[in-house]
C-alpha positions in Angstrom: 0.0 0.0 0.0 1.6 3.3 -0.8 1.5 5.9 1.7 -1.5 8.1 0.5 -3.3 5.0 0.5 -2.6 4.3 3.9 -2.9 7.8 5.2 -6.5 8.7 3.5 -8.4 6.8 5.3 -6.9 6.9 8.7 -6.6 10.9 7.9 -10.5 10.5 7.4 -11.2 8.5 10.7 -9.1 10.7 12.9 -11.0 13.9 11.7 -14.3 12.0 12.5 -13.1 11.6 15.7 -11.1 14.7 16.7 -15.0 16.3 15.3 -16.9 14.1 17.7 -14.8 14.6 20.8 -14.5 18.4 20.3 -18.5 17.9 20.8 -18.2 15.7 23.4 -15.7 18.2 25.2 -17.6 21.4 24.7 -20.9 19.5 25.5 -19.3 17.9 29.1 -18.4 21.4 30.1 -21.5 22.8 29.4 -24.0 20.7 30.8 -23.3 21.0 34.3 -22.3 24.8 33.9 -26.1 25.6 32.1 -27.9 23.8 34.4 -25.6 25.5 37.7 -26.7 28.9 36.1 -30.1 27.7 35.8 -30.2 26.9 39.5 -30.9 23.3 39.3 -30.2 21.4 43.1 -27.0 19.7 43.0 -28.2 16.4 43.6 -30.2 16.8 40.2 -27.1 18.3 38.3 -25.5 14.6 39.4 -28.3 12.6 38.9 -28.0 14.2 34.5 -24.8 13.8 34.8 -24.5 10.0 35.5 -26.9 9.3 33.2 -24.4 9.7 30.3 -23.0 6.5 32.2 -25.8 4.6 31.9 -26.3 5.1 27.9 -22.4 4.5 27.9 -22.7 1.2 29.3 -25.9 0.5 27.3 -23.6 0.9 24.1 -20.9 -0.7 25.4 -23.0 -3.8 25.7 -24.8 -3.9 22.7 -22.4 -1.3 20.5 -21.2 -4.3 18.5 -24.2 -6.2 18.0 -25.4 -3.1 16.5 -22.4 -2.7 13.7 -23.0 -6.5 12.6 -27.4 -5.9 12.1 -26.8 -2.8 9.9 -23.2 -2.2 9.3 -20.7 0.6 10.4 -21.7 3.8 8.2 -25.0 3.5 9.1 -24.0 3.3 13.0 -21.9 6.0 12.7 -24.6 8.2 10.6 -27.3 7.2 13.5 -25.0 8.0 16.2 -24.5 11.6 14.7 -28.1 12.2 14.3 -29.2 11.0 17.6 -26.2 12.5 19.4 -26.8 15.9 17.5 -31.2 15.6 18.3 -30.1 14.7 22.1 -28.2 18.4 22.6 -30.4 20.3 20.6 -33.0 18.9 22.3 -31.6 20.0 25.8 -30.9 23.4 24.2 -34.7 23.8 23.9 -35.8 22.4 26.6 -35.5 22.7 30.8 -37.1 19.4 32.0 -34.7 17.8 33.9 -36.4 14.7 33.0 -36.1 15.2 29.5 -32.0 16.2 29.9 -31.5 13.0 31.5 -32.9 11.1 29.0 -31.2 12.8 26.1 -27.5 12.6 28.1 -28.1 8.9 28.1 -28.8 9.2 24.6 -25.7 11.2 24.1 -23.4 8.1 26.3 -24.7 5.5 24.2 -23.8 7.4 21.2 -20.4 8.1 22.2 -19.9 4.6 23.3 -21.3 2.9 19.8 -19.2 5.7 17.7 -16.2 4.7 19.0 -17.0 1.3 18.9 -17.3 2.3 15.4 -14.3 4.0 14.3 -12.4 1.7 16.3 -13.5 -1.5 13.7 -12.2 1.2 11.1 -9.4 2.0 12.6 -8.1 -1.8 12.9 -9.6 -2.3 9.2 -6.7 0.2 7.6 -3.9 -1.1 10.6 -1.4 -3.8 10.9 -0.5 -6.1 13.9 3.2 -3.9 14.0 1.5 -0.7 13.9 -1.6 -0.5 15.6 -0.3 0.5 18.9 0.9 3.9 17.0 -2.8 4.3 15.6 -4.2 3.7 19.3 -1.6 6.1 20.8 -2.3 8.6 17.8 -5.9 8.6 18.6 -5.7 9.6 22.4 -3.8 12.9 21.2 -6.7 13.3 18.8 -9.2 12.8 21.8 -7.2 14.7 24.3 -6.5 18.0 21.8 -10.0 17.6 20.5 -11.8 17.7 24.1 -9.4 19.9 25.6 -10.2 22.4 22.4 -13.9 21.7 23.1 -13.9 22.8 26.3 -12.5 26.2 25.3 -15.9 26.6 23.1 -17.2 27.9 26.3 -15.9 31.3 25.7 -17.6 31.7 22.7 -20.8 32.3 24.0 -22.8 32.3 26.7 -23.8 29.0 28.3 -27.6 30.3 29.1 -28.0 30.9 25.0 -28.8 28.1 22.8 -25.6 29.2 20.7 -23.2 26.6 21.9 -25.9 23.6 21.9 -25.9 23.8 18.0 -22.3 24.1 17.9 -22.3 21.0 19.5 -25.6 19.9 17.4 -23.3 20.7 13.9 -20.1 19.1 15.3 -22.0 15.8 15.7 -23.7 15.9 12.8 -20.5 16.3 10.8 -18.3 14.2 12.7 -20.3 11.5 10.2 -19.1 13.0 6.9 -15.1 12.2 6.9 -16.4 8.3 8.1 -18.5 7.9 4.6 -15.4 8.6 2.4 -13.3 6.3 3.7 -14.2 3.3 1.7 -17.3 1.7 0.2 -15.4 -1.8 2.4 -16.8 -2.3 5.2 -15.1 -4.9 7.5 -16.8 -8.0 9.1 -17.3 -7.4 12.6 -16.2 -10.5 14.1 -18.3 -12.6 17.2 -16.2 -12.2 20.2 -16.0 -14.2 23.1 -17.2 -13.1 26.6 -16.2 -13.5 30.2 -18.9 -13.4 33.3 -17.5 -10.0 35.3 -17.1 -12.4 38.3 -14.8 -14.7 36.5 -12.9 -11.7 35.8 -12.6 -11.0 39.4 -11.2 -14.0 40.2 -8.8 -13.1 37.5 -7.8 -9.9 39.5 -9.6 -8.6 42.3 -7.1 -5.8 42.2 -7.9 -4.7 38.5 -11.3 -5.1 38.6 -11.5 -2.9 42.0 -9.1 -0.5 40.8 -11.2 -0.2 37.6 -14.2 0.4 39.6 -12.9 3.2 41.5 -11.4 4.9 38.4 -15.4 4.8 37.1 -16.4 6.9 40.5 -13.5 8.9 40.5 -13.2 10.2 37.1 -16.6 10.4 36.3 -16.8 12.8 39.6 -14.2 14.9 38.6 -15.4 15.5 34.9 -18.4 16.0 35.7 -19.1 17.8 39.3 -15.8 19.5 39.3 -17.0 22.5 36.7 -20.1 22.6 39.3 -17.8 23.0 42.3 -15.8 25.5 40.1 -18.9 27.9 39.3 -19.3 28.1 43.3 -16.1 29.1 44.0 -15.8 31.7 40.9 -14.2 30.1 38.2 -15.9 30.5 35.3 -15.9 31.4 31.6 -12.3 31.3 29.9 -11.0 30.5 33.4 -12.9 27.9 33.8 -12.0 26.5 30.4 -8.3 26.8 31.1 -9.3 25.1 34.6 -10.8 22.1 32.7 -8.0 22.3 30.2 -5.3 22.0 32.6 -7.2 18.9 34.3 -8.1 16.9 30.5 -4.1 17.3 29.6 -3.3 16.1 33.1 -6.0 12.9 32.2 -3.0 12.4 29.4 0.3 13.8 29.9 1.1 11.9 33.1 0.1 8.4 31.9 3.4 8.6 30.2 5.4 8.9 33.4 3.4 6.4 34.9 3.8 3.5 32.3 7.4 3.9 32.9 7.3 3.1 36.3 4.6 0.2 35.7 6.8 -1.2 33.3 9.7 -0.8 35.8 8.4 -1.6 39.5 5.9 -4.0 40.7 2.3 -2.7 39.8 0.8 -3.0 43.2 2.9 -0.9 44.6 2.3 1.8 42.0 -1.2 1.4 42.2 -0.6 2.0 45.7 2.0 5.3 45.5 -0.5 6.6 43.0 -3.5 6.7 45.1 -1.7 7.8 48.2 -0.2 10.8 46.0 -3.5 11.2 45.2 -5.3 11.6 48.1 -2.5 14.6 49.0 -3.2 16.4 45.8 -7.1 15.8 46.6 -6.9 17.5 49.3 -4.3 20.4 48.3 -6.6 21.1 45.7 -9.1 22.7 47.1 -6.8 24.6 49.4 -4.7 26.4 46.7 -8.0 27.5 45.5 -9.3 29.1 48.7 -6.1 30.8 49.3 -5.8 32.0 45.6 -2.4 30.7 45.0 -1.8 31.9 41.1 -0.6 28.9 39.2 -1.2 26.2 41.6 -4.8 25.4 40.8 -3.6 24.5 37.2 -1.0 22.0 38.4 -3.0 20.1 41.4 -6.1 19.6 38.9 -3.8 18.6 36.4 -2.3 16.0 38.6 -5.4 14.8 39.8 -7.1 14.1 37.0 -3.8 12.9 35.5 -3.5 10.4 38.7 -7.3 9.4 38.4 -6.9 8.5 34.8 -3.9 6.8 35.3 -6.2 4.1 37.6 -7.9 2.6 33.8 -4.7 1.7 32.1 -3.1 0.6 35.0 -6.2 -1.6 36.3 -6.0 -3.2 32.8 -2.5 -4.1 32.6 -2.7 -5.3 36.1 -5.9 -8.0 34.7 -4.3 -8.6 31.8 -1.5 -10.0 33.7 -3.6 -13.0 34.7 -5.3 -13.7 31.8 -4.7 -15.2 29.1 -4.2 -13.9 25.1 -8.0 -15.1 24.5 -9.6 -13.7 26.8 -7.7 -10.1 26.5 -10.1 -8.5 24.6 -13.3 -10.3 26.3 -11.5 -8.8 30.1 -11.3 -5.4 28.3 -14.8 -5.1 27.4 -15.8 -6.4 30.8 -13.5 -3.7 32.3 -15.1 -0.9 30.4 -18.5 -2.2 32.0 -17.7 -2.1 35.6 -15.6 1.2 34.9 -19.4 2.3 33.4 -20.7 1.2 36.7 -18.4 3.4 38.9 -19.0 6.0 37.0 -23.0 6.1 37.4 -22.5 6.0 41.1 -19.5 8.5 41.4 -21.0 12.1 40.2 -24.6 11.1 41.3 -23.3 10.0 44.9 -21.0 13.2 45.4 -23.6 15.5 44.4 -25.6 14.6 47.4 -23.4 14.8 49.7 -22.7 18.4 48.4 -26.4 19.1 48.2 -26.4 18.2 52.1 -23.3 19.8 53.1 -21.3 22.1 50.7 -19.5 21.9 47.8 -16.0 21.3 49.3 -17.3 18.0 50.2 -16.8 16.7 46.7 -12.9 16.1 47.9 -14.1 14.0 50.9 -15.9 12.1 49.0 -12.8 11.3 46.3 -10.5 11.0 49.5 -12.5 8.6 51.0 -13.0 6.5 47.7 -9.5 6.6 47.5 -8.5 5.5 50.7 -10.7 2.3 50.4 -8.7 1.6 47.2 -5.3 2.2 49.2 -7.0 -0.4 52.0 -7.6 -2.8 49.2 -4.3 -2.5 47.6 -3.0 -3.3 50.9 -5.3 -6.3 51.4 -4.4 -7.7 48.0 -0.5 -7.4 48.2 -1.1 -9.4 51.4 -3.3 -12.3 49.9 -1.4 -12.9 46.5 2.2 -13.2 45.3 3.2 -10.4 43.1 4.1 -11.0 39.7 7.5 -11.0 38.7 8.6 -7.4 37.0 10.0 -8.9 34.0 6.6 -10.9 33.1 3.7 -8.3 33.9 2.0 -6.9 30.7 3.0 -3.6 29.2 1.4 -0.5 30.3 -0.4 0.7 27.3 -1.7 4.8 27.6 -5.8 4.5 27.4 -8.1 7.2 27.5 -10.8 6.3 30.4 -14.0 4.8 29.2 -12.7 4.4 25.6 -13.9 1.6 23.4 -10.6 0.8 21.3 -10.5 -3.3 22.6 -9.3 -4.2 18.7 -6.3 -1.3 18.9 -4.5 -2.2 22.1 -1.4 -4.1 21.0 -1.9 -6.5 23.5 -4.7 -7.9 22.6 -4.9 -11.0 19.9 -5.0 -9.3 15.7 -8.1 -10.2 14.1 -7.2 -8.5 10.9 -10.2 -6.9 8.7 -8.4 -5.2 6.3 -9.5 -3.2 3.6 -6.1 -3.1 1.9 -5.8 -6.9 2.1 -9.6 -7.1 0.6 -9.0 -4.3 -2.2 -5.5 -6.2 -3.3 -7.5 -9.7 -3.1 -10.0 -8.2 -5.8 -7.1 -7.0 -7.7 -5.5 -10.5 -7.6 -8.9 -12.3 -8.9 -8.9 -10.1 -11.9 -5.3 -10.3 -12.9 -5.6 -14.4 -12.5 -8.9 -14.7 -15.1 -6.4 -13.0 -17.3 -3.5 -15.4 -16.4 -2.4 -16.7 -13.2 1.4 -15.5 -13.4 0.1 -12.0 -13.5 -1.5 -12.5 -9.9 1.6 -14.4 -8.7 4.0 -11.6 -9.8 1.3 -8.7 -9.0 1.8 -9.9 -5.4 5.4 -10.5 -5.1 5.6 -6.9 -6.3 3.9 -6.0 -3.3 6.0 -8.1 -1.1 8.9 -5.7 -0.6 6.6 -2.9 0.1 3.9 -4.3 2.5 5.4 -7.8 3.5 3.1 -7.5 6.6 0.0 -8.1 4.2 1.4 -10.8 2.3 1.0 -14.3 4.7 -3.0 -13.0 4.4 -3.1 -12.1 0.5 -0.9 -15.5 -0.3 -3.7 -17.4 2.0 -6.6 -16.2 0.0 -5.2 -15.8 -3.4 -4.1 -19.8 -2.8 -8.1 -20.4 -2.9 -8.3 -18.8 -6.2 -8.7 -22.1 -8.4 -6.1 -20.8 -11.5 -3.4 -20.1 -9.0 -1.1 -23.1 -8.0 0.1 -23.1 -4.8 3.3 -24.1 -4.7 4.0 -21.9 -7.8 2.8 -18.9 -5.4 4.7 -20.4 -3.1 7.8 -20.4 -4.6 7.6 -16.9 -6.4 7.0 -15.3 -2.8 9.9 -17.1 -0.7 12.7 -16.7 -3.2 13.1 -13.5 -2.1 11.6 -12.9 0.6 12.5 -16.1 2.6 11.5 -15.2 5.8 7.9 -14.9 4.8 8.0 -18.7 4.4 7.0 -20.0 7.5 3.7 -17.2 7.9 3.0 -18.2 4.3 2.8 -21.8 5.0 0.9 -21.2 8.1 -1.7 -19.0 6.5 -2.2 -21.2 3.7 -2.5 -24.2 6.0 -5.5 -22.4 7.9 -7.3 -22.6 4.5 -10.0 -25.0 3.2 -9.5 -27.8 0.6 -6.1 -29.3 -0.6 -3.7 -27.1 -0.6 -1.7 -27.4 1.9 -1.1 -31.0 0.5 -0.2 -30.1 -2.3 2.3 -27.5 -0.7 3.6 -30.4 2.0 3.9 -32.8 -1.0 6.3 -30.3 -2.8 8.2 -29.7 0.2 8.7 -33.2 1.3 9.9 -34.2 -2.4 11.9 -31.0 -3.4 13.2 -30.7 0.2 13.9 -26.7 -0.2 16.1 -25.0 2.3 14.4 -24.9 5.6 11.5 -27.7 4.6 11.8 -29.4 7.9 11.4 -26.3 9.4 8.3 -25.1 7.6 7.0 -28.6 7.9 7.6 -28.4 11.5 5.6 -24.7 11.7 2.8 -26.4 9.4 2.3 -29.6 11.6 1.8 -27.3 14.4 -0.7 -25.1 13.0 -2.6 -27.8 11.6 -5.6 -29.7 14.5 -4.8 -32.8 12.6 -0.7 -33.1 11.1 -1.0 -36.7 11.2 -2.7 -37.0 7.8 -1.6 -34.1 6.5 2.1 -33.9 7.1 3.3 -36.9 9.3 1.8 -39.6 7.0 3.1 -38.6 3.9 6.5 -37.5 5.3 6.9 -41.4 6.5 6.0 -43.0 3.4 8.0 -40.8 1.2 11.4 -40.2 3.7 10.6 -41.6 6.8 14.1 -40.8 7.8 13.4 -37.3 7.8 10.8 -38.0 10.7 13.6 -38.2 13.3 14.4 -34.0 12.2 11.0 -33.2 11.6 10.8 -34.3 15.7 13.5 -32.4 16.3 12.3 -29.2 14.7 9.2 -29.9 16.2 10.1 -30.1 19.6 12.4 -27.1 19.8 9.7 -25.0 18.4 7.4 -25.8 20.7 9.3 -25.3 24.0 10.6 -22.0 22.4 6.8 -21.0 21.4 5.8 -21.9 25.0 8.4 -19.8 26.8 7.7 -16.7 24.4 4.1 -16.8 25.4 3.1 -14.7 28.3 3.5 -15.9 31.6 -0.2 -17.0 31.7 -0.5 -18.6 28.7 2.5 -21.1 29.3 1.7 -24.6 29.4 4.4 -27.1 29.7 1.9 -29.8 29.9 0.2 -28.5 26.6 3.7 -29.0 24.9 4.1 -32.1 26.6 0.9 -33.7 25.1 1.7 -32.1 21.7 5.0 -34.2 21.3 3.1 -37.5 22.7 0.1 -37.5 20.1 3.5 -36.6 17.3 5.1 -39.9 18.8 1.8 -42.2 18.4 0.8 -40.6 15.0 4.5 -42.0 14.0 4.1 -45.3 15.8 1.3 -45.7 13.5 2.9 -44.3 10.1 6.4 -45.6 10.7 6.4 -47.9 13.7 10.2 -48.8 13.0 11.2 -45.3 13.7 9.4 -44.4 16.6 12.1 -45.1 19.4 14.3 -43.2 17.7 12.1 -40.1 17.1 10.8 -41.0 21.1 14.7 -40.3 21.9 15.5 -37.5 20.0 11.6 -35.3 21.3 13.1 -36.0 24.3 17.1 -34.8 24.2 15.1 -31.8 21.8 13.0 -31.0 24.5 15.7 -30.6 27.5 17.9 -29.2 25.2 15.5 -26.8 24.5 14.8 -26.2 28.2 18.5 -25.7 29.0 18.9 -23.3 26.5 15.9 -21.1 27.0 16.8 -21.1 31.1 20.0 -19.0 31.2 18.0 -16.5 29.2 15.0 -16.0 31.5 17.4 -16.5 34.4 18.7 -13.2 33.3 15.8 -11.5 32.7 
């Protein structure tokens, strides 16, 4: 893909999304200012507020069923109208009633859009880079709700100027989205993971998680109520805001290096009693009117609050496995959507009852209990070792971007994959070489796309297999064992007629690739083993060998949780009774050699992660 064809439609997507969080800002800022000016109680300015939580988690739910019944354009084209009707509604009208129906509108439109864009944004990624795209994104989302907030100063938050500014920039938000291809990718079924299995996962994560919900959704949303009693208002107030939404960001940075550096727990822990002090010199440095303090304790508090999501993920992800990554994630987001309905409706009352200074006890005291729990947890579980906890990855809280975390399994849907596969089936009717060289052109360029494109152009009936083969790993050898793989994931016979080839020609490497195909395939006795015996059964003895050394080196790569020496063990048995059965008067000596393979293998591998 050449680079306007890669930047186009991620250009596209980012603009749709720098549109629809510059809404979002402006509109989180303004809600709780219009209705403070209207003199709405407190407890009712809370009870609007978390409300957005509750359409959030309703999208969050069912976001994804809703992209597979009528596709992603015409989710994103229904979140913009709905989310555009919801705030120009609430311009109109006063009924609290009505507002807190139309913010939960507003959540669940947020939480399906970026469901939305972040199917698009994996559709034009690759495994290598869509960490970049993620971390792209959250500049997007911090620049574009930090310059959202700043609309305030345009106008007056009692006029109905700034609700159809934040009406328009909805409404086109959808417009960059329906260029981006006429492609739409398949949205895959995912599994799913009961939110009490992921408890016993991590009680840590999932408590930390919990408390983020309360804490940030407190702070973004009764801290511009608690501002407007104290003075703060118009551009100051926007710069106040500001200060705290590049905090959310800026600091995550710092923080991943230390969680990627020191035990997690214990900067869980450091980060919430830090936290707690700044909570409570907050407050103070605004009473006594010190000049740039403000900025930099609401900076650091919401920076330490949002800190709480990634950090409660990477500290899940650490016990679960690759599989169940994305499943944990979206059960994450949930109970962070539960927090976060309690958190601004809970502190409002108690500021209703008492004053608004009290909306730092009640963040002091929520973080307290998560400094208790900490505590409790580092005392009932042995930590992770440094070395093997899961990297900290900078997340944006309540973001639905489960397919762009690099930690999380690749399920490619890729429009550059599907636009070159059409190109493929119309140079093959014209004759099959053309296809084969169109994509080993392509191989220098993009060789991250090729293992898929060689997959699916392999079930185009014209093209031969091993001819593809061959023309793609002459040059580019080290494609060959994700080509083989790939192909041997496909339907129909040919990856027998690929094994065949490389059990007759015997290429450079063969055993090697037949030793990556066996263990991609559910069944490599028919496939690889049987033919391999009656052709060379000689070569079963290296094929063993390759087999075995693989597979202890695959295992100790893995993460720490998805290890399983007893998985590799049972591997190598069934490999041993499939030859018993193919070449019975070789299997003692393949027996012998899986076995010096495999503690070779071990001995090798332990010096290394002694070291580590």
């Amino acid at each position: 893909m050449n680079v306007t064809a890669t930047l186009r439609p991620l250009t596209l997507l980012f603009i749709s999304s720098f549109l629809l969080m510059s809404s979002h800002g402006l509109s989180g800022l303004l809600l709780p200012v219009k209705l403070s000016a209207d003199n709405v109680s407190v407890q009712s300015i809370g009870f609007v507020l978390s409300m957005y939580s509750v359409g959030f988690l309703l999208g969050a739910i069912i976001g994804k069923k809703v992209l597979r019944q009528i596709g992603l354009v015409r989710t994103f084209a229904m979140c913009g109208s709905l989310g555009a009707t919801a705030i120009l509604v609430m311009g109109t009208h006063t009924d609290i009633v009505l507002w807190s129906l139309m913010r939960a509108v507003m959540g669940f439109c947020i939480a399906c859009a970026t469901a939305t864009l972040d199917t698009w944004f994996n559709s034009v990624s690759t495994e290598t880079n869509r960490g970049k795209i993620l971390a792209f994104n959250q500049v997007v989302i911090l620049s574009a709700i930090t310059l959202g907030q700043f609309g305030l100063a345009l106008a007056p938050p009692t006029e109905t100027t700034l609700f159809v500014i934040c009406g328009v920039l909805f409404s086109i938000s959808v417009t960059p989205v329906v260029f981006v291809s006429s492609y739409e990718p398949k949205i895959e079924q995912t599994g799913s993971i009961s939110l009490k299995d992921i408890y016993i996962l991590s009680p840590l994560g999932v408590v930390t998680c919990f408390i983020c919900g309360i804490l940030y959704s407190t702070i973004a949303n009764m801290l511009p109520v608690y501002s407007e009693s104290v003075g703060i208002t118009g551009f100051q107030l926007s710069l106040f805001m500001g200060a705290a939404t590049a905090g959310g960001i800026l600091l995550q940075l710092p923080m991943g290096y230390l969680s990627d550096r020191f035990e997690r727990r214990k900067v869980i822990l450091a980060s919430c009693f830090v936290l707690a002090i700044v909570s409570f010199s907050l407050p103070v440095s605004i009473e006594y009117q010190w000049e740039f303090a403000p900025y930099i304790l609401v900076a650091l508090t919401m920076g330490f609050i949002a800190c709480l999501y990634p950090l409660s993920i990477s500290e899940t992800f650490d016990r679960a496995q690759k599989a169940q990554l994305v499943p944990v994630l979206s059960g994450l987001l949930c109970i962070y959507a539960f927090g976060s309905i309690i958190g601004p409706y809970s502190a409002s009352i108690l500021m209703q009852r008492t004053d608004s200074d009290s909306l730092f006890i009640f963040m002091i005291v929520v973080e307290l209990i998560l400094v208790m729990f900490t505590i409790h947890r580092m005392a009932m579980r042995k930590p992770i070792p440094v070395e093997e906890q899961e990297e900290f990855i900078v997340q944006a809280p309540a973001s639905i971007y489960s397919e762009l975390d690099p930690r999380t399994e690749y399920q490619e849907h890729s429009l550059y994959v599907e636009e070159t596969v059409e190109k493929v089936e119309e140079l093959a009717k014209q004759h099959p070489n053309n296809a084969i060289s169109f994509i080993r052109s392509l191989a220098s360029n993009n060789p991250e796309w090729i293992a898929s494109i060689a997959e699916r152009a392999s079930q185009i009936d014209s093209i031969d297999t091993v001819t593809l083969f061959r023309a793609l790993t002459v040059t580019n050898s080290d494609l060959a064992i994700s080509i083989a793989k790939r192909i041997s994931e496909t339907e129909g016979d040919q990856i027998d007629e690929l094994v065949s080839w490389l059990i007759e020609k015997e290429p450079e490497n063969a055993m090697t690739i037949l030793a990556a195909i066996s263990d991609s395939l559910d069944d490599p006795a028919k496939t690889v083993i049987e033919p391999l015996a009656e052709h060379n059964p000689e070569k079963l003895v290296e094929l063993g060998q390759e087999l075995a050394s693989s597979a202890v080196a695959s295992n100790q790569a893995q993460r720490l949780a998805d290890r399983d020496d007893d998985e590799v063990t049972e591997n190598m048995e069934e490999f041993i009774l499939a030859v018993a059965e193919s070449a019975p008067e070789h299997v003692a000596e393949v027996a012998e050699v899986v076995e010096e393979s495999l503690q070779q293998s071990h001995e090798e591998l332990k010096p290394t992660q002694d070291v580590t």
